[in-house]
Z-matrix of the N, CA and C atoms (Angstrom, degrees):
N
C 1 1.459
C 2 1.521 1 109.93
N 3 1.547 2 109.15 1 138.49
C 4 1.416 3 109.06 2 -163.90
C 5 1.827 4 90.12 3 -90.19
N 6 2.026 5 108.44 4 145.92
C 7 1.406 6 95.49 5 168.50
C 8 1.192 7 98.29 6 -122.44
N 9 1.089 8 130.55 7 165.07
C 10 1.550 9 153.85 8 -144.16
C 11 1.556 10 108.37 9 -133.78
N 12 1.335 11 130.48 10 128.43
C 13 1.129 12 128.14 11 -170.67
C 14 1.454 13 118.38 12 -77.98
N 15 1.266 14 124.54 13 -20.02
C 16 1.131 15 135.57 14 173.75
C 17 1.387 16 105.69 15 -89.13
N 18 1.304 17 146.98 16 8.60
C 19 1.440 18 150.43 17 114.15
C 20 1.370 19 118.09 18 -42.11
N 21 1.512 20 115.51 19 142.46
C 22 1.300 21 124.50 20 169.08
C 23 1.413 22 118.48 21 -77.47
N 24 1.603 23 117.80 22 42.37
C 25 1.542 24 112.72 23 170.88
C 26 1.179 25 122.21 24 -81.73
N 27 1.117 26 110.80 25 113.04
C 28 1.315 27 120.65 26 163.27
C 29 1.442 28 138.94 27 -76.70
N 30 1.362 29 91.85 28 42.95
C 31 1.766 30 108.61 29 -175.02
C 32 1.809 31 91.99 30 -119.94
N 33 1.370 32 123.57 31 -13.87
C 34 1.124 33 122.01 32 -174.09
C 35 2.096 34 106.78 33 -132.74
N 36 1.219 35 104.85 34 -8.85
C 37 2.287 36 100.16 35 -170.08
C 38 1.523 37 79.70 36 -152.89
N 39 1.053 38 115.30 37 155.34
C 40 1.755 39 125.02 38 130.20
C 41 1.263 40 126.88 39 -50.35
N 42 1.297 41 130.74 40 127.71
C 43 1.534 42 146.55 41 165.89
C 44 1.655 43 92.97 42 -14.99
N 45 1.386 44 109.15 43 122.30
C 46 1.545 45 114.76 44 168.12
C 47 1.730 46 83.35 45 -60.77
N 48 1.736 47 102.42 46 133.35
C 49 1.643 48 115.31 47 135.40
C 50 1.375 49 125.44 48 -35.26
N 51 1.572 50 98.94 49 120.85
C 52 1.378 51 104.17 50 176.62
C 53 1.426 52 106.58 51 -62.99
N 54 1.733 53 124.94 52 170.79
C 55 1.677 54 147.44 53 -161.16
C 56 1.717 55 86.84 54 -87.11
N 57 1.384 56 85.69 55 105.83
C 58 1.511 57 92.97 56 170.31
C 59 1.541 58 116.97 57 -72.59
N 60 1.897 59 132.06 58 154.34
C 61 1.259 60 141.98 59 -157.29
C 62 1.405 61 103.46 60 -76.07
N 63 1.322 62 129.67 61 106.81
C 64 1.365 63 110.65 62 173.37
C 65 1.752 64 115.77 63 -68.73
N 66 1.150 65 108.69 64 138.92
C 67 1.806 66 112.52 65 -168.04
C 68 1.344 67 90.22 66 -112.27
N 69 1.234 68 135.09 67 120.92
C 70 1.605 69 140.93 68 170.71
C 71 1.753 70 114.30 69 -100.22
N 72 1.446 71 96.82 70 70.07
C 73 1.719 72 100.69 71 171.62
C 74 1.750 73 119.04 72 -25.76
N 75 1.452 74 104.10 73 145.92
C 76 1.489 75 100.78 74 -161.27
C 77 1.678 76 92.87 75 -83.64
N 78 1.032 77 124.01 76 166.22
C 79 1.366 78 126.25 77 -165.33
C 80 1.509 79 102.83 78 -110.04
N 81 1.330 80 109.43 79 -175.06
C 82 1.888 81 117.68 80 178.71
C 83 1.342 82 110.63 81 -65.95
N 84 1.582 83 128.07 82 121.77
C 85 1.522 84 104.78 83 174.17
C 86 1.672 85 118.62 84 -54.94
N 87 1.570 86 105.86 85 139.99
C 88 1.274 87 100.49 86 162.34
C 89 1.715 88 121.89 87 -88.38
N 90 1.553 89 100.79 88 175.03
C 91 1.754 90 112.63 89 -144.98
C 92 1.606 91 84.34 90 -70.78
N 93 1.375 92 102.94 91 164.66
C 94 1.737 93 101.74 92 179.14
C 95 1.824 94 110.39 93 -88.18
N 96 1.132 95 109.44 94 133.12
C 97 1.148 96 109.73 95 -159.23
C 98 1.891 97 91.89 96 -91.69
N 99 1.310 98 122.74 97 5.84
C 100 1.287 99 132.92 98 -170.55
C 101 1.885 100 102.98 99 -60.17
N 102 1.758 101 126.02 100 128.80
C 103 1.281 102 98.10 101 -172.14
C 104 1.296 103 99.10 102 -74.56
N 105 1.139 104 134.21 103 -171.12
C 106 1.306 105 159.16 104 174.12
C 107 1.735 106 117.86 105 -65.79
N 108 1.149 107 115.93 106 140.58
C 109 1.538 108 112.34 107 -163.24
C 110 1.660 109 97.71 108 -83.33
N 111 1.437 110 128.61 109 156.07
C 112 1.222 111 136.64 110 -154.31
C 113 1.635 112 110.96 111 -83.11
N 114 1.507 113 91.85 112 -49.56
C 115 1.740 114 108.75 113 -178.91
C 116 1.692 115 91.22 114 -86.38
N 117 1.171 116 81.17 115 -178.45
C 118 2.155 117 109.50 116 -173.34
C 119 1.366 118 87.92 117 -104.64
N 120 1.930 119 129.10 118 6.52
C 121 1.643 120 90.92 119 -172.46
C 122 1.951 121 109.67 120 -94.74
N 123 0.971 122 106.56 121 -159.75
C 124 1.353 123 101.97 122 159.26
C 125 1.898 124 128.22 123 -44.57
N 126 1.371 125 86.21 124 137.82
C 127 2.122 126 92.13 125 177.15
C 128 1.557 127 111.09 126 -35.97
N 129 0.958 128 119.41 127 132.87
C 130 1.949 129 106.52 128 143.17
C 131 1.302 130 102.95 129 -96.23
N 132 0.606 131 171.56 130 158.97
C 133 1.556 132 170.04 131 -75.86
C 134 1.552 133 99.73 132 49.52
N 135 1.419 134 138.83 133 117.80
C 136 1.254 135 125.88 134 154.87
C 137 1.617 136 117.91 135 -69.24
N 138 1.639 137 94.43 136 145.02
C 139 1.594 138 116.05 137 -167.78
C 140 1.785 139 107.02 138 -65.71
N 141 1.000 140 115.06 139 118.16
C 142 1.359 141 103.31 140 150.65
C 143 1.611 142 137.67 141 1.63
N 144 1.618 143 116.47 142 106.42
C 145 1.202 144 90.79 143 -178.62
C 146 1.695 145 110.57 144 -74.17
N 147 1.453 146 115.76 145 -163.14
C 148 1.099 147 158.59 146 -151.21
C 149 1.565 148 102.33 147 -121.67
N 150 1.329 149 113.30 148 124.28
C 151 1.712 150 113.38 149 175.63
C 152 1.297 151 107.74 150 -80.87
N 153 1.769 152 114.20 151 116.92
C 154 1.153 153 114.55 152 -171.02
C 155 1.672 154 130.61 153 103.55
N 156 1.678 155 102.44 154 -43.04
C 157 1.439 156 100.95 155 164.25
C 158 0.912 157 142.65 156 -76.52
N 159 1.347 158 129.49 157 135.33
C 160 1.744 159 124.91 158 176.42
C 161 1.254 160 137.63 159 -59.10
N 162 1.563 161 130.14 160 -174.93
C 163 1.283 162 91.70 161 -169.29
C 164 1.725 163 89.43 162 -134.86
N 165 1.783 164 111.63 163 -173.87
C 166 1.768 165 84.84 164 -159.95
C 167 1.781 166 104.46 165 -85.48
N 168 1.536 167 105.39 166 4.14
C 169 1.883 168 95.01 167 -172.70
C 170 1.759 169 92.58 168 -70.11
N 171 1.526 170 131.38 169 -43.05
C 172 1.056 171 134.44 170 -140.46
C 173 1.897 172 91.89 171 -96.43
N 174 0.937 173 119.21 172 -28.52
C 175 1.460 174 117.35 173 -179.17
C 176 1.071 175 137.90 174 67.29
N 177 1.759 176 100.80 175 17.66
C 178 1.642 177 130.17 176 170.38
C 179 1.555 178 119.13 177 -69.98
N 180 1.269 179 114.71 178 150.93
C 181 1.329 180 110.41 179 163.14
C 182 1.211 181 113.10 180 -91.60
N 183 1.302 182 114.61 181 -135.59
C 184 1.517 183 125.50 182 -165.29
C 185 1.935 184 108.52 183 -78.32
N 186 1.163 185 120.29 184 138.70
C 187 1.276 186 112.53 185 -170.17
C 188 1.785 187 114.74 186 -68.76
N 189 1.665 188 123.55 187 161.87
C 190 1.154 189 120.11 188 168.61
C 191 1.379 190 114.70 189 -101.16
N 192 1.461 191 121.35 190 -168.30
C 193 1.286 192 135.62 191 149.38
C 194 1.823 193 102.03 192 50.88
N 195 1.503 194 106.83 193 -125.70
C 196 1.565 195 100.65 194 -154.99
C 197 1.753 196 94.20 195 -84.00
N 198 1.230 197 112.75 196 -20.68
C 199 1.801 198 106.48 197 -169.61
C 200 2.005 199 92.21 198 -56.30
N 201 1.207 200 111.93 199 -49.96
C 202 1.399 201 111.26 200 -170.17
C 203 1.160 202 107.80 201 -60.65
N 204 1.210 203 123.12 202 -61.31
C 205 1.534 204 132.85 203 -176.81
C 206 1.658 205 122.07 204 -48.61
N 207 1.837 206 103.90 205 -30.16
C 208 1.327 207 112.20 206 167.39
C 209 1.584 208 95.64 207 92.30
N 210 1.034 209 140.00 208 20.93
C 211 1.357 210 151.10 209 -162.21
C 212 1.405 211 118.81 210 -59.14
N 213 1.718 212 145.38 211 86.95
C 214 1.657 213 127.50 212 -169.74
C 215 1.518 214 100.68 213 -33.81
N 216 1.342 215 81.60 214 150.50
C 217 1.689 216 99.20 215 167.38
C 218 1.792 217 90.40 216 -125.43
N 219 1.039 218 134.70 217 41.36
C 220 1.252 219 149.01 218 142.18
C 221 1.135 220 110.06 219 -44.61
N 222 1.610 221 133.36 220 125.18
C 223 1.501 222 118.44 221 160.30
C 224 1.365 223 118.54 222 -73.30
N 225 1.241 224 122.48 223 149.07
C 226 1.815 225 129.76 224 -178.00
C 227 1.419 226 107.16 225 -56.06
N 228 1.592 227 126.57 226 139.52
C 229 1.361 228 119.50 227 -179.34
C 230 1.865 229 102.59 228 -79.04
N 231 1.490 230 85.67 229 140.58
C 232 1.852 231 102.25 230 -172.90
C 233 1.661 232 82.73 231 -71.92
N 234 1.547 233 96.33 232 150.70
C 235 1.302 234 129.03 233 170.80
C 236 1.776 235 98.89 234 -69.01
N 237 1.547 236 95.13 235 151.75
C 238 1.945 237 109.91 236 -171.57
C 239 1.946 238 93.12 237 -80.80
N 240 0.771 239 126.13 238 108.28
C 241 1.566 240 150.12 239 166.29
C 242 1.609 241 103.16 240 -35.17
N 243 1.275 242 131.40 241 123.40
C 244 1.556 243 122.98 242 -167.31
C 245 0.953 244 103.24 243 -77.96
N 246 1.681 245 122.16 244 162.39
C 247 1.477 246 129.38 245 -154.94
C 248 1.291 247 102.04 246 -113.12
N 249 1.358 248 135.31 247 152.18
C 250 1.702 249 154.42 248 141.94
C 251 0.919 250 108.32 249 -15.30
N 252 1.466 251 143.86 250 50.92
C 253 1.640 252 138.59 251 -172.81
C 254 1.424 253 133.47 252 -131.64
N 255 0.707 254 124.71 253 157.69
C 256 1.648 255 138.06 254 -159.38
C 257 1.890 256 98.17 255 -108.78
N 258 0.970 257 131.28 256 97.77
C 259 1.224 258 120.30 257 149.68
C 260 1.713 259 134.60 258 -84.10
N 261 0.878 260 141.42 259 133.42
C 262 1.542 261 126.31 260 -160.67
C 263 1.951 262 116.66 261 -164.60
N 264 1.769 263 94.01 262 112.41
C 265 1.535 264 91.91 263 -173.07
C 266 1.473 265 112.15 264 -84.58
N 267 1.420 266 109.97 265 134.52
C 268 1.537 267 125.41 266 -168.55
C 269 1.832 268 111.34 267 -95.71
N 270 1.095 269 127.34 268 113.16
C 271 1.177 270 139.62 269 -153.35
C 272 1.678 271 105.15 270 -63.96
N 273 1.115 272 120.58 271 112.12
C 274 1.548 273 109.10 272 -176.30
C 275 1.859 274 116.69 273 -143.58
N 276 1.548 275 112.58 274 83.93
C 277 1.512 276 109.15 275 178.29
C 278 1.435 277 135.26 276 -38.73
N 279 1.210 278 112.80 277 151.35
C 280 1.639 279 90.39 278 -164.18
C 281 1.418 280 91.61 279 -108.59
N 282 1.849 281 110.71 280 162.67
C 283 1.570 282 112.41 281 -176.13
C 284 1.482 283 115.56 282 -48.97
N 285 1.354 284 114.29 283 140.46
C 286 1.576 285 119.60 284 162.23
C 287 1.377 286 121.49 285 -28.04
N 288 1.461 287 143.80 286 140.09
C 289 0.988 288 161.22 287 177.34
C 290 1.489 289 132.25 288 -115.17
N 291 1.682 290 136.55 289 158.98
C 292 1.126 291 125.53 290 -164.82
C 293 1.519 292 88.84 291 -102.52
N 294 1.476 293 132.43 292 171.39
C 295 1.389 294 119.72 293 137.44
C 296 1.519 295 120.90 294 -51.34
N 297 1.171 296 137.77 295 104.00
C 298 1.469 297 150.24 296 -176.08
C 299 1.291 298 111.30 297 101.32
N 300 1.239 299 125.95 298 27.27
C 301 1.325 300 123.36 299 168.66
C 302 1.196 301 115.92 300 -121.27
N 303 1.176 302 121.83 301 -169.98
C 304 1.594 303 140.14 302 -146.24
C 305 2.060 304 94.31 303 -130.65
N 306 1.466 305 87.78 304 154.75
C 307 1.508 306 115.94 305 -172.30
C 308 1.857 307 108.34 306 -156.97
N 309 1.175 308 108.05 307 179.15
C 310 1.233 309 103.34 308 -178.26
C 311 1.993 310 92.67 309 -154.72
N 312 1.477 311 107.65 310 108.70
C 313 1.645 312 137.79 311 135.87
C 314 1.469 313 121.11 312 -38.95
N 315 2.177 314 110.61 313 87.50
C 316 0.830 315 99.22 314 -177.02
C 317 1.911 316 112.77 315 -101.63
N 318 1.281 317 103.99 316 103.79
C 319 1.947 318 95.32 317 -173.34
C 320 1.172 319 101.56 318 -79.77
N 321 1.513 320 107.72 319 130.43
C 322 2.029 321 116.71 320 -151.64
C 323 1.375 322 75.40 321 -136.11
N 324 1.536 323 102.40 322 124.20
C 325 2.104 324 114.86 323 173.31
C 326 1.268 325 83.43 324 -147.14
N 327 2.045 326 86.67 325 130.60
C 328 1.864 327 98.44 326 160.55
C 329 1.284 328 114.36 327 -146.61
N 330 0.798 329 130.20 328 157.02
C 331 1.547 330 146.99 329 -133.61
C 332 1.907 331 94.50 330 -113.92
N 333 1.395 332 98.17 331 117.40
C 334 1.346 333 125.38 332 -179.40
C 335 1.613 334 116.22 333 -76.51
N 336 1.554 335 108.07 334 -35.90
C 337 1.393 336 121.45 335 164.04
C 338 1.600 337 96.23 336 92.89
N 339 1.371 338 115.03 337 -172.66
C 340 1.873 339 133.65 338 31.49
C 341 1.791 340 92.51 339 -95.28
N 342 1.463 341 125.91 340 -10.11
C 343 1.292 342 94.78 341 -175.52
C 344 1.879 343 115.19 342 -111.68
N 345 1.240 344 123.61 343 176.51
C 346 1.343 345 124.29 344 163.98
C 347 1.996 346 112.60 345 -63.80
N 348 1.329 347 128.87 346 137.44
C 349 1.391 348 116.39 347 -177.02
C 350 1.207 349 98.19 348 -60.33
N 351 0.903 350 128.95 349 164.53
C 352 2.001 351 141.65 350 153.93
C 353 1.281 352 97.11 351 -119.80
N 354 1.087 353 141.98 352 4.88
C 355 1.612 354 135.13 353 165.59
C 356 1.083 355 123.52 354 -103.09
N 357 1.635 356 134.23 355 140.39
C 358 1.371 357 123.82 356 164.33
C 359 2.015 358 112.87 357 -49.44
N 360 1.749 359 120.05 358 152.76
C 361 1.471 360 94.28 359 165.73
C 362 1.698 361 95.89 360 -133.81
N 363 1.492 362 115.75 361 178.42
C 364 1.284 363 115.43 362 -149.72
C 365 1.712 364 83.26 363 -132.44
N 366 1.798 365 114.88 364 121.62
C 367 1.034 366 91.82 365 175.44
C 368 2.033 367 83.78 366 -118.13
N 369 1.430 368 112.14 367 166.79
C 370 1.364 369 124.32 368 -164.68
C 371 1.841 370 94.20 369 -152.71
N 372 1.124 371 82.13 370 105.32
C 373 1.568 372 112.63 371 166.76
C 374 2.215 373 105.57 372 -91.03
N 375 1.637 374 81.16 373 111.55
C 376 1.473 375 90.20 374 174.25
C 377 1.925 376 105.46 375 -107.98
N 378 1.380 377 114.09 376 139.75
C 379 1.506 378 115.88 377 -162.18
C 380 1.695 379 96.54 378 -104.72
N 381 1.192 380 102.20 379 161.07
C 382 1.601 381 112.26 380 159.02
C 383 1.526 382 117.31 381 -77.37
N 384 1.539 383 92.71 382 160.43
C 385 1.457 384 85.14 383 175.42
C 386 1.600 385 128.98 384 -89.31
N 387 1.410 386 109.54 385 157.06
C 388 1.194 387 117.83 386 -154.31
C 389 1.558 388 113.05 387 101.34
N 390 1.123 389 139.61 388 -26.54
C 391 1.121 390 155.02 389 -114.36
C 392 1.307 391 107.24 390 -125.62
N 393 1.373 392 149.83 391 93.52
C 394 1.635 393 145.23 392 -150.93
C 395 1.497 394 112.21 393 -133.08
N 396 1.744 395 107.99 394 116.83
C 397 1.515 396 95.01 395 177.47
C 398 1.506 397 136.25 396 -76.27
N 399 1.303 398 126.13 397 151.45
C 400 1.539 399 105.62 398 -155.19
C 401 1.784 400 81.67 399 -145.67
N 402 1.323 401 102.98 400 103.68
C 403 1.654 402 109.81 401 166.62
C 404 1.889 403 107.94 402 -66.69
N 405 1.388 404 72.61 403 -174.32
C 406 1.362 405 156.22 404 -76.25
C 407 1.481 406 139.45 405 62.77
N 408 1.307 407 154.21 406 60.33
C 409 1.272 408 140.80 407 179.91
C 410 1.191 409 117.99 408 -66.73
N 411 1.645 410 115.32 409 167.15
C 412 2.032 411 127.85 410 170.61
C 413 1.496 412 84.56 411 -136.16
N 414 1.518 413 100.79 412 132.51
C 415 1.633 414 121.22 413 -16.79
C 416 1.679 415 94.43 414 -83.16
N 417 1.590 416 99.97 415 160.18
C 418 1.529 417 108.63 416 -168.10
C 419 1.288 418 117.83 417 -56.49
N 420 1.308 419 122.85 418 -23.56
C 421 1.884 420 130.10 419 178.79
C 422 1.551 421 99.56 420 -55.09
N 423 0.662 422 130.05 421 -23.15
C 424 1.450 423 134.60 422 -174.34
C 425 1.071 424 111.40 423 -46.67
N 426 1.764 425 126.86 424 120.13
C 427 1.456 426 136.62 425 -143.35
C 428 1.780 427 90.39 426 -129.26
N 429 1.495 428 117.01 427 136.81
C 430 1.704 429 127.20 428 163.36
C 431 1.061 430 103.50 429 -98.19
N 432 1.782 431 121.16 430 121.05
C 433 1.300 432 132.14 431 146.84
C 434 1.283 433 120.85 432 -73.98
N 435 1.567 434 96.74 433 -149.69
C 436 1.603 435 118.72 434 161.53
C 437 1.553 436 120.63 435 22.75
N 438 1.191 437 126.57 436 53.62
C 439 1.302 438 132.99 437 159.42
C 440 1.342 439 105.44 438 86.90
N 441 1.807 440 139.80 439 26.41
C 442 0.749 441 144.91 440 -129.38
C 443 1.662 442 144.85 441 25.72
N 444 1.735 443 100.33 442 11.15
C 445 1.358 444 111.41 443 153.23
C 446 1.459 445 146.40 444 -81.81
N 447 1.294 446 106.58 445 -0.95
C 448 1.668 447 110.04 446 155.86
C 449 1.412 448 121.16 447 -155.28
N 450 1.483 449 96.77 448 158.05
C 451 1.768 450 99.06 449 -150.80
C 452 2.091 451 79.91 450 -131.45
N 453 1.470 452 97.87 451 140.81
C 454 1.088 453 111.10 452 -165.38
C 455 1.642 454 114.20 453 -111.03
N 456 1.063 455 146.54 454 -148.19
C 457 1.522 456 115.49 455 -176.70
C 458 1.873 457 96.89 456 142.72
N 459 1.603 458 91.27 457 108.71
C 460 1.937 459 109.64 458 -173.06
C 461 1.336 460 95.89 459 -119.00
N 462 1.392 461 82.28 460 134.69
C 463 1.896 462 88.10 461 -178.95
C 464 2.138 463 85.36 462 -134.45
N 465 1.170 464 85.23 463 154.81
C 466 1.562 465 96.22 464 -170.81
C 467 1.478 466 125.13 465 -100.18
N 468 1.682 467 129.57 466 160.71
C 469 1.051 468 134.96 467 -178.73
C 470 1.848 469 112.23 468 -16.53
N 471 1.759 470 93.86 469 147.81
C 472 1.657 471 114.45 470 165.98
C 473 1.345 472 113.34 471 65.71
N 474 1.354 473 108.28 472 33.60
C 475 1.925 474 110.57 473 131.50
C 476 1.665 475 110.60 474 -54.52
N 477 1.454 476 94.46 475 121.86
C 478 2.036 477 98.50 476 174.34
C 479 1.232 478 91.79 477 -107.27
N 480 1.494 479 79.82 478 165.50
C 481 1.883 480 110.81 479 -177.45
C 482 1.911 481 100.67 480 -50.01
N 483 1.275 482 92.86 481 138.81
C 484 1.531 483 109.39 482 169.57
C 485 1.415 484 117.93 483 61.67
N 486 1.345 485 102.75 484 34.02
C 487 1.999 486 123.97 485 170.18
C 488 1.570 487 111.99 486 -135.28
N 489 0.967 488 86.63 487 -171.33
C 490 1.932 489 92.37 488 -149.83
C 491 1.437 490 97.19 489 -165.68
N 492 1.821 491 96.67 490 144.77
C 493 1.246 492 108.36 491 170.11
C 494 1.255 493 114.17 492 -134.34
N 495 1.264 494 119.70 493 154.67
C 496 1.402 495 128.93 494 163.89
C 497 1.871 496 139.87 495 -95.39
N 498 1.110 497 109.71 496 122.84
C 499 1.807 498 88.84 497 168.06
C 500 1.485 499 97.52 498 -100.90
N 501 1.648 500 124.75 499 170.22
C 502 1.605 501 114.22 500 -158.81
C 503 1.831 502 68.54 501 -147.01
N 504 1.758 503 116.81 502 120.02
C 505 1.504 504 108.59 503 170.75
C 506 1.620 505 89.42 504 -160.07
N 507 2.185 506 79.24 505 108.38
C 508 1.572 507 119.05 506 178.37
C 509 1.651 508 94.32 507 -50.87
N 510 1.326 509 119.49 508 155.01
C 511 1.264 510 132.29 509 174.01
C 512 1.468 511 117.92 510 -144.60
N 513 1.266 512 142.72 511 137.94
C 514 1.379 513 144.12 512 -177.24
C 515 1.845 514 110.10 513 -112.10
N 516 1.505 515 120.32 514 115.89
C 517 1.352 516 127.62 515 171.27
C 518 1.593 517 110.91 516 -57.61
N 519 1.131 518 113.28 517 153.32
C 520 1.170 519 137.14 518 158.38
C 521 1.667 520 119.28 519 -39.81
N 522 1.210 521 125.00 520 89.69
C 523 1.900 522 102.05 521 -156.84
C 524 2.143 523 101.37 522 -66.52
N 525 1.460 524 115.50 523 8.16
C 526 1.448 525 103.16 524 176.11
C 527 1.730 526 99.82 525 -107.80
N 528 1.349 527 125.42 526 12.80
C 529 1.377 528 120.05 527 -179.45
C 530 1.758 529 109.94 528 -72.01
N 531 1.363 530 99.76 529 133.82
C 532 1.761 531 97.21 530 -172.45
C 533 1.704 532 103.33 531 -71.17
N 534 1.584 533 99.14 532 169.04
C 535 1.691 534 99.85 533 -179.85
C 536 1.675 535 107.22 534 -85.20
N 537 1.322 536 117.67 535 146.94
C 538 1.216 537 112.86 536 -153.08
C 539 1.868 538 107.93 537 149.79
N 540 1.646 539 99.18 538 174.67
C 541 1.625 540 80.33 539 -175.83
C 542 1.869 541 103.05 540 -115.79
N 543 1.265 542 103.73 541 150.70
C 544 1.558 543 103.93 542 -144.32
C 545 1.874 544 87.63 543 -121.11
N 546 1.707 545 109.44 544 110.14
C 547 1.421 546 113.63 545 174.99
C 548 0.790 547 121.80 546 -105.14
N 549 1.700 548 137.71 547 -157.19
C 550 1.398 549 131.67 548 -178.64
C 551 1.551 550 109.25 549 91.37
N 552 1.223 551 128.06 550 -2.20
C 553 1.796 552 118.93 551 168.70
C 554 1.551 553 100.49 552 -106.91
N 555 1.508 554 89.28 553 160.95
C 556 1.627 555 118.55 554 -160.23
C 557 1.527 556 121.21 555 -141.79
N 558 1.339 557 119.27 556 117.92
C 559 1.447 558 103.27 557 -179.81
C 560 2.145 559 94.92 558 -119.23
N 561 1.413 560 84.26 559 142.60
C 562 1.845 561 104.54 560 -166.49
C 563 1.541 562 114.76 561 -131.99
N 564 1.430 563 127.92 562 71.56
C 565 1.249 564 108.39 563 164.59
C 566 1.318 565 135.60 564 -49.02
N 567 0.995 566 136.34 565 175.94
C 568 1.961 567 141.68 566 -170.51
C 569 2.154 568 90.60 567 -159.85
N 570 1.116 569 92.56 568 140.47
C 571 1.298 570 111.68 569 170.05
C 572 1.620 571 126.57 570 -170.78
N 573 1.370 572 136.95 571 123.61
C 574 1.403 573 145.87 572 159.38
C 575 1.414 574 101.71 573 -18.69
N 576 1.563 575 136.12 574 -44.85
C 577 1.404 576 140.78 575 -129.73
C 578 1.555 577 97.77 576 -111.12
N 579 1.445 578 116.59 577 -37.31
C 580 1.455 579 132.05 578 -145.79
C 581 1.427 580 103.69 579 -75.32
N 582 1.831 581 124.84 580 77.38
C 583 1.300 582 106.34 581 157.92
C 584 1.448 583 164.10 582 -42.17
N 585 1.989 584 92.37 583 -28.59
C 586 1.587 585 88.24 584 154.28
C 587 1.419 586 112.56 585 -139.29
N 588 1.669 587 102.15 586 126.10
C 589 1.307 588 122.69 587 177.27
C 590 1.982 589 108.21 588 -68.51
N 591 0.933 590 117.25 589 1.61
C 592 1.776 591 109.37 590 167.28
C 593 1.612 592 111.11 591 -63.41
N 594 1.369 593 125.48 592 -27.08
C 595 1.170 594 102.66 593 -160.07
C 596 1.625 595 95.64 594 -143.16
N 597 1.685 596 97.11 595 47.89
C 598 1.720 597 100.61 596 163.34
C 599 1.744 598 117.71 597 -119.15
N 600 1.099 599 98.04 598 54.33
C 601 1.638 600 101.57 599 171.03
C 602 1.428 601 96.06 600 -169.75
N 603 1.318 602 111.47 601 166.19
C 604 1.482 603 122.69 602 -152.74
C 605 1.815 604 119.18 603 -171.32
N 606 1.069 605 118.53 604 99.31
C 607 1.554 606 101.77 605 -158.19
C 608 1.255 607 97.20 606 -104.13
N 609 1.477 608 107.56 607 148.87
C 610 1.811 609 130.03 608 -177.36
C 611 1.754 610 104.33 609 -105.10
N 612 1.174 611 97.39 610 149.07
C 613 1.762 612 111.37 611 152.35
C 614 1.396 613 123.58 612 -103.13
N 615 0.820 614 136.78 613 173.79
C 616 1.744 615 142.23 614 162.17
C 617 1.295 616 108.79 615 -138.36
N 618 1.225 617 114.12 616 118.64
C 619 1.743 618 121.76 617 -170.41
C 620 1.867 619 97.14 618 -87.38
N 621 1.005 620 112.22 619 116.67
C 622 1.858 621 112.94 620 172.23
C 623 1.430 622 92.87 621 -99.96
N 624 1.363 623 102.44 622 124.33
C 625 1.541 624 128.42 623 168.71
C 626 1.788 625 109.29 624 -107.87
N 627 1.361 626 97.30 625 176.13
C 628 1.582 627 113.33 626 -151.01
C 629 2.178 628 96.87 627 -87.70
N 630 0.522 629 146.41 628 112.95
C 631 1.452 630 141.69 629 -178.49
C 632 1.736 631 101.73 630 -40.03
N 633 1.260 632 113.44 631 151.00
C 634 1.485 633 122.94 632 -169.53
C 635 1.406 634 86.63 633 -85.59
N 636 1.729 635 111.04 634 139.89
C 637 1.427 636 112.12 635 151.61
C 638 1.454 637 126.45 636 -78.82
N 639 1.256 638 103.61 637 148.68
C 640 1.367 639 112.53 638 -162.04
C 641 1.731 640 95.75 639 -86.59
N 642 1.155 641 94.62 640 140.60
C 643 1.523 642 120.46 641 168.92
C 644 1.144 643 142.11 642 -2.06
């Protein structure tokens, strides 16, 4: 699958930054354009209330709960509704290895569509045994569970149809693992969006080869 730079793949940039909040500082009051009272005696203009206080038609005292506190009466923003989408892990072995050496676990998920995700998705790379992850990870949030056998890894909204992402998590063999081909790892996305769960897991091998003799 071809990815496009102006896609949010994260097999090639970091997640463009989300649209930061514009905050519009309150400005200098302006002069009161109110005309001028007629007599020299005191304003009629009523004073400013008081946050919280009552007033004398209503015969309240001081306010409780959110009136005091000043509380929005804003409604809560509705959650983004999951999208029409295909999530799907693509089977991909990782290079041959020595006993005690290093390889790199590539979990490759791409999106079948028809829609863009609107959900974060969680992909979780489970390792074989013997098998130890050793960061650096992509993307770096990338958290190790399970007894140090699986490392988990959220990448966020607006994967489009017919793109793909990657997490990339270096791993170090066992230096007593025999040469031979070594199974038991698993890559498993999870997503809000993902209508069909048949084709979200995907299991890898790692072939351990013999170390080259030296010269």
């Amino acid at each position: 699958m071809t990815v496009l730079a102006t896609d949010p793949s994260w097999a090639l940039l970091r997640p463009e930054p989300r649209p930061a909040v514009e905050v519009v500082a309150t400005g200098t009051p302006e002069a009161s354009i109110l005309p001028a009272p007629v007599t020299t005696g005191a304003s009629t203009l009523p004073a400013p209330a008081k946050p919280g206080a009552g007033t004398a038609a209503s015969g309240t005292g001081t306010g409780t709960g959110s009136e005091a506190a000043g509380a929005s009466t804003l409604p809560a923003p509705a959650a983004a509704r999951p999208s029409d989408s295909d999530l799907e892990v693509i089977r991909i072995d990782p290079d041959p290895a020595t006993p005690g050496g290093t390889t790199t676990i590539h979990a490759f998920v791409g999106n079948g569509g028809p829609d863009t995700t609107s959900s974060p998705f969680t992909v979780v790379i489970t390792l074989p045994e013997g098998v130890s992850p050793e960061g650096p990870y992509f993307p770096s949030d990338c958290r190790v569970t399970g007894h140090g056998r699986v490392v988990r890894c959220v990448f966020g909204a607006g994967l489009r149809e017919g793109r793909s992402a990657t997490a990339l998590i270096p791993v170090r063999l066992d230096p007593e693992l025999p040469v031979g081909r070594l199974s038991g790892g698993s890559v498993t996305v999870r997503s809000a969006d993902d209508r069909n769960e048949g084709n979200n897991r995907q299991l890898f091998d790692i072939r351990v080869v013999e170390a080259a003799a030296d010269s």
